[in-house]
C-alpha positions in Angstrom: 8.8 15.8 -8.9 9.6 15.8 -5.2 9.1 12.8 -2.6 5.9 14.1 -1.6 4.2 14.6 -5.4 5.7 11.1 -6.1 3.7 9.1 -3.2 0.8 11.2 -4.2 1.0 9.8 -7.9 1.0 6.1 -6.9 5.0 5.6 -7.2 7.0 3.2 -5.0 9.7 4.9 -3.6 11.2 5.4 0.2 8.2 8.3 1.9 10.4 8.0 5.3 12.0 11.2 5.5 12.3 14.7 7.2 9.4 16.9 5.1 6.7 14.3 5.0 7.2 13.8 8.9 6.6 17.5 9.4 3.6 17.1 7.6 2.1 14.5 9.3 2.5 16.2 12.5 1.4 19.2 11.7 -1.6 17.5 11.0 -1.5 15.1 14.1 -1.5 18.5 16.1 -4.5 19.8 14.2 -6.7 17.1 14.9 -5.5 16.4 18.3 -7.0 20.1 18.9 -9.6 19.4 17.0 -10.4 16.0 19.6 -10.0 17.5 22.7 -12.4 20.6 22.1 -15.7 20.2 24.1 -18.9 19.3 21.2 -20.3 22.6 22.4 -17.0 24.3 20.8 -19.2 24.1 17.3 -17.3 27.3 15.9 -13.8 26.8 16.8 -14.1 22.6 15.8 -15.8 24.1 12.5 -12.4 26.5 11.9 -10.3 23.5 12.9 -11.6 21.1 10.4 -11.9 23.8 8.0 -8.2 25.0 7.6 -6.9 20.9 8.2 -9.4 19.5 5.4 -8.6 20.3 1.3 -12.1 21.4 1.5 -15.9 20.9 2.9 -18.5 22.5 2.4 -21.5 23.4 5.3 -23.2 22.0 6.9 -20.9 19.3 8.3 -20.8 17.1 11.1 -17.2 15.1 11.9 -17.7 13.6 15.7 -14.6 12.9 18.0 -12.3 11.1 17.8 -11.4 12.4 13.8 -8.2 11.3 12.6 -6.3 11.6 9.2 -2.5 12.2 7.9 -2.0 15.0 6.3 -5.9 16.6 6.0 -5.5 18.5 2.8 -5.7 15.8 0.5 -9.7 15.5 1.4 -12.0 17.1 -0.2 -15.8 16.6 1.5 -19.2 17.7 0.0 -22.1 19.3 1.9 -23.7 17.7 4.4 -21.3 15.2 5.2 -21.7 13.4 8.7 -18.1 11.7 9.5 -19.6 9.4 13.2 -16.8 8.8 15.9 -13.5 7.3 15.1 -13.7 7.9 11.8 -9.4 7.9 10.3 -8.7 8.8 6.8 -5.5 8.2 5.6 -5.1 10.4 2.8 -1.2 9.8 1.1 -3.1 10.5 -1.9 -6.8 12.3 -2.7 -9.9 11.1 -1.0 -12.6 12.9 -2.3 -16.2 12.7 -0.9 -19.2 13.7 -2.6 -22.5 15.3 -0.9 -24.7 14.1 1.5 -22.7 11.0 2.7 -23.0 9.4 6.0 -20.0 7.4 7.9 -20.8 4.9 10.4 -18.3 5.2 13.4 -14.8 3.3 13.8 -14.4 3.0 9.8 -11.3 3.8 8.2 -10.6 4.9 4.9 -6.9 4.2 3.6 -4.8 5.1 0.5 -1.4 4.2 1.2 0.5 0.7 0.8 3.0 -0.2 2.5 5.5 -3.0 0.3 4.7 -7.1 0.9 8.5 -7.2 1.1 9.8 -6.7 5.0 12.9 -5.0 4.4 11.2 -2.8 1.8 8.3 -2.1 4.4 11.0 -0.7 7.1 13.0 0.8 4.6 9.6 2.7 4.3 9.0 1.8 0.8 5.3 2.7 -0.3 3.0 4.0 -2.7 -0.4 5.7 -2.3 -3.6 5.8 -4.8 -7.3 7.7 -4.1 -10.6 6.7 -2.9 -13.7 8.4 -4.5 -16.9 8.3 -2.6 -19.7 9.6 -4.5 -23.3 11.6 -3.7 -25.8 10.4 -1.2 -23.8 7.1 -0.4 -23.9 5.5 3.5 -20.7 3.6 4.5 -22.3 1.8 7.9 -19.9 1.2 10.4 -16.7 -0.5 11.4 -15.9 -0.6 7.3 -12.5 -0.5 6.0 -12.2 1.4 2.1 -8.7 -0.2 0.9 -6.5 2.2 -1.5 -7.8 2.9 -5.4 -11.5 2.2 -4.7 -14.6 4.3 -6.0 -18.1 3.9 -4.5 -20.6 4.9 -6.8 -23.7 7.8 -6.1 -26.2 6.2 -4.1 -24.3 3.0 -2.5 -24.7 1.3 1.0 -21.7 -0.5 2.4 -23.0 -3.0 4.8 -21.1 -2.6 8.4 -18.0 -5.0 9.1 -17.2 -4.7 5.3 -13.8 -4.9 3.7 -13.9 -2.7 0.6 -11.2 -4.1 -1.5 -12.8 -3.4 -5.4 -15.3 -0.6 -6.8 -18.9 -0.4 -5.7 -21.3 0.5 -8.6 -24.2 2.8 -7.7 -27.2 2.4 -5.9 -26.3 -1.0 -5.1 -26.4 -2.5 -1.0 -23.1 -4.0 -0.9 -21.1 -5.8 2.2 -18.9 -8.3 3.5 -15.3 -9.3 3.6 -14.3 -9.1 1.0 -17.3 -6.7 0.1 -19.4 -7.2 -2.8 -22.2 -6.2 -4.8 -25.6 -7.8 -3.3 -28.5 -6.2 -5.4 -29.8 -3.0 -6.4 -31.2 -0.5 -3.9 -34.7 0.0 -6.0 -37.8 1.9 -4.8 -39.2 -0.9 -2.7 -36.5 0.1 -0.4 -37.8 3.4 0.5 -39.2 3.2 4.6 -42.9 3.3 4.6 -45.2 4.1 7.2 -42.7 7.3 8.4 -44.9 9.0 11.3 -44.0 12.8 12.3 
């Protein structure tokens, strides 16, 4: 198992070296293309988010500024909307389900850096995924901590800190976030006018 497979698995080890710092900058490159093509560039920013990203699948919206580390460990269902400043930080999988909005300035991260200083600048670190299921809104300025699920159906309250699993169809928020009630049918808008 090489350095890269290990930080993937979730080991602690030293992630500072020559390969993984390719990697990221390959990646930086991408989306720093990616960011500075006009919004009415809708084909090339599709290619560009296309060959950086594991996978999505159309249609797809991801506004500028888009950030992430290495781009192929996400995997995004259909109709996805990613809002502006949206960073993933995918050291490990971050898999997103379908139909799945993202409020702007939230940040989704996998890795961990160690609690001990001279392990963190020795570079010592581990990674572990973040699942995001179907049809789930993660409002904005939210921060999704390594290891977490969110369940089909969830909202994440803006501001939140997601430190622990969200269960589905549940309205969840704060810092730390938790679990406020059910989303039931009285929650449906009423009085929609075309």
């Amino acid at each position: 198992m090489d350095k890269y497979e290990m930080l993937r698995a979730g080991i602690w080890s030293h992630y500072i070296n020559d390969d993984i710092a390719a990697r990221l900058m390959a990646c930086e490159e991408k989306c720093f293309e990616f960011n500075t093509l006009p919004p009415s560039r809708l084909v090339e920013r599709r290619a560009i988010i296309e060959s950086l990203l594991g996978g999505i699948r159309q249609p797809f919206t991801i506004h500028s500024p888009f950030h992430c580390d290495f781009g192929f460990n996400i995997r995004i269902g259909s109709g996805f909307v990613g809002n502006y400043n949206l960073t993933i930080l995918d050291e490990a999988e971050v898999c997103i389900g379908n139909n799945v909005f993202i409020g702007p300035n939230t940040g989704i991260y996998t890795v961990e850096h160690a609690f001990d200083a001279a392990q963190r600048s020795e570079g010592i670190m581990k990674a572990r995924p973040v699942t995001i299921g179907n049809d789930v809104w993660i409002c904005a300025n939210t921060i999704i901590l390594p290891g977490v699920t969110i369940g089909d159906g969830a909202v994440v309250g803006a501001g939140s800190v997601v430190r622990h699993d969200i269960p589905p169809h549940t309205f969840a928020a704060g810092n730390p976030c938790r679990t406020i009630r059910a989303i039931t049918a009285d929650d449906k808008a009423t009085d929609i006018i075309d």
